[in-house]
C-alpha positions as CSV (number, residue, x, y, z in Angstrom):
1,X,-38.6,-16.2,-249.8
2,X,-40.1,-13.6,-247.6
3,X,-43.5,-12.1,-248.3
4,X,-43.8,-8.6,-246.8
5,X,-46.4,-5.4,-246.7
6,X,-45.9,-1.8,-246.8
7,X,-47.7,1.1,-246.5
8,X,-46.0,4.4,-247.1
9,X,-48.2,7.4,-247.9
10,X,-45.5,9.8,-248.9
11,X,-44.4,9.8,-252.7
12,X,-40.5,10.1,-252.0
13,X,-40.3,7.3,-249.7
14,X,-42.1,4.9,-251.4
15,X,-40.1,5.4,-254.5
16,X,-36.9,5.0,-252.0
17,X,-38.4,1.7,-250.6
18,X,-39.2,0.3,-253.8
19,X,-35.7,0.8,-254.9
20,X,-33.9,-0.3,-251.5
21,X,-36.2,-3.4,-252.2
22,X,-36.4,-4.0,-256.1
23,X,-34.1,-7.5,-255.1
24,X,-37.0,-8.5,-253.0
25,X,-39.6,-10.0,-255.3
26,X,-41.8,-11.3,-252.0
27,X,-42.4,-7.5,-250.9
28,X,-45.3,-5.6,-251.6
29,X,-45.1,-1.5,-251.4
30,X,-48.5,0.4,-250.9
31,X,-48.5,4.4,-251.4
32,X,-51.1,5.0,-249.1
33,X,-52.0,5.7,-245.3
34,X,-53.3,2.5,-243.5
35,X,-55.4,2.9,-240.5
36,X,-57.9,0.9,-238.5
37,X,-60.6,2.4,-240.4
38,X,-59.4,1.8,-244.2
39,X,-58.5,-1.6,-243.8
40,X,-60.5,-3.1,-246.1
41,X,-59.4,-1.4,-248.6
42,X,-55.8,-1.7,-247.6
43,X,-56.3,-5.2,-247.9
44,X,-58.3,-5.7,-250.5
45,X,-55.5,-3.7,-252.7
46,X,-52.7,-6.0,-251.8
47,X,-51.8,-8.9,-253.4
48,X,-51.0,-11.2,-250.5
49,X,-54.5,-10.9,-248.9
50,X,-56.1,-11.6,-252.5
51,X,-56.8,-15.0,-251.2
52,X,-58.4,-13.7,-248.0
53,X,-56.8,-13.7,-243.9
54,X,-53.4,-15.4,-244.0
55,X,-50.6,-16.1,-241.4
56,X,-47.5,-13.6,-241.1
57,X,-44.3,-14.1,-239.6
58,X,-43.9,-10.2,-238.3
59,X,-46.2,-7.3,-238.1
60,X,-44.3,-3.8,-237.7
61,X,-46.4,-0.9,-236.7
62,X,-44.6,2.6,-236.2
63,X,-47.0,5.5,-237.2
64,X,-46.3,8.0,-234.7
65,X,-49.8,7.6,-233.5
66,X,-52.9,5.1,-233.2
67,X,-50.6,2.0,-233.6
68,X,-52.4,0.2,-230.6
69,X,-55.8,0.5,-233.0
70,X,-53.9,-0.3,-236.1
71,X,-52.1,-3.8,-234.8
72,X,-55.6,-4.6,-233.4
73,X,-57.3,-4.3,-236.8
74,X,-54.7,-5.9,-238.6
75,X,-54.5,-9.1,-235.8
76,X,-58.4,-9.2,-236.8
77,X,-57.4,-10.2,-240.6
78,X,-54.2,-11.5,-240.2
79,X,-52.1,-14.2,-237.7
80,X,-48.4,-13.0,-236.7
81,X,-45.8,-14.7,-234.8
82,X,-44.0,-11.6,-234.5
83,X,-45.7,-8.2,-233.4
84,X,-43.4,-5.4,-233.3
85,X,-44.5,-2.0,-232.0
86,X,-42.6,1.5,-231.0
87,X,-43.1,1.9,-227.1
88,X,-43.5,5.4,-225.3
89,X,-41.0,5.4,-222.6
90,X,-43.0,8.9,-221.0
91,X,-46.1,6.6,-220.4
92,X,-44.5,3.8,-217.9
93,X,-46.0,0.6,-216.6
94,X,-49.2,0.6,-215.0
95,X,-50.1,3.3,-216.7
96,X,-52.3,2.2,-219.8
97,X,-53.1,4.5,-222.4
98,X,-53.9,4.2,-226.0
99,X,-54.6,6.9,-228.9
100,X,-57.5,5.6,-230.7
101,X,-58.4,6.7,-233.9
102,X,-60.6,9.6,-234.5
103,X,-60.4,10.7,-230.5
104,X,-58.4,13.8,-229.5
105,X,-58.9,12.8,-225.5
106,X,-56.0,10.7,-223.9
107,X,-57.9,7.4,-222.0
108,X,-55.8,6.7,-218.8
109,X,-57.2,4.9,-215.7
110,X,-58.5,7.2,-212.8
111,X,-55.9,8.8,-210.9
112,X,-53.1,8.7,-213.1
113,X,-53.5,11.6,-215.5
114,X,-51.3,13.9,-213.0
115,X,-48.7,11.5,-213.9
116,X,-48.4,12.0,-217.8
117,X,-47.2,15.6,-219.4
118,X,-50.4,15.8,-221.9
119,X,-51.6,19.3,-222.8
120,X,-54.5,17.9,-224.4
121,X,-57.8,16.5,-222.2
122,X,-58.2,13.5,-219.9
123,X,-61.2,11.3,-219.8
């Protein structure tokens, strides 16, 4: 049996999910937003973490945003064998540049923000 996690903060699709899954007793659907600073909670609301920090097989991250910050709090509480995250092609190697949560400035290393089509500001 496979023990799994969701989040989904949209009504609709959680509904869908938890009838695409309803044959899955191991799988768990939250409707609610996770991020690196609700965590906690997020955990403290699911049923496989009611024992405390536990080992996963696979950790999926796709939220269109701070999923750098997200897998990091999550690998604080929980082990994975398996980290799966989305990848921005537009932001090659060397470049390293994560979104953190609550900043609305892109982080790059010196001398590379000429390099990335960002309208926002660099720091």
């Amino acid at each position: 049996e496979i023990d799994g996690l969701y989040f989904e903060p949209k009504a609709e699709a959680s509904t869908a999910l938890r009838q695409q899954l309803k044959d899955r007793p191991g799988i768990e659907i939250l409707q609610l937003a996770a991020g690196p600073q609700n965590l906690d909670e997020v955990f403290s609301r699911a049923a496989i973490f009611q024992d405390g920090p536990r080992s996963v097989d696979v950790v999926k991250v796709d939220i269109d945003s701070y999923d750098c910050g997200l897998v990091e709090a999550v690998l604080k509480r929980a082990t994975s064998k398996i980290v799966v995250m989305e990848v921005l092609h537009e932001i090659p190697p060397p470049v390293k540049c994560a979104r953190i949560s609550g900043i609305t400035e892109l982080l790059v290393e010196p001398g590379l923000a000429e390099l990335l089509p960002y309208e926002g500001s660099y720091r």
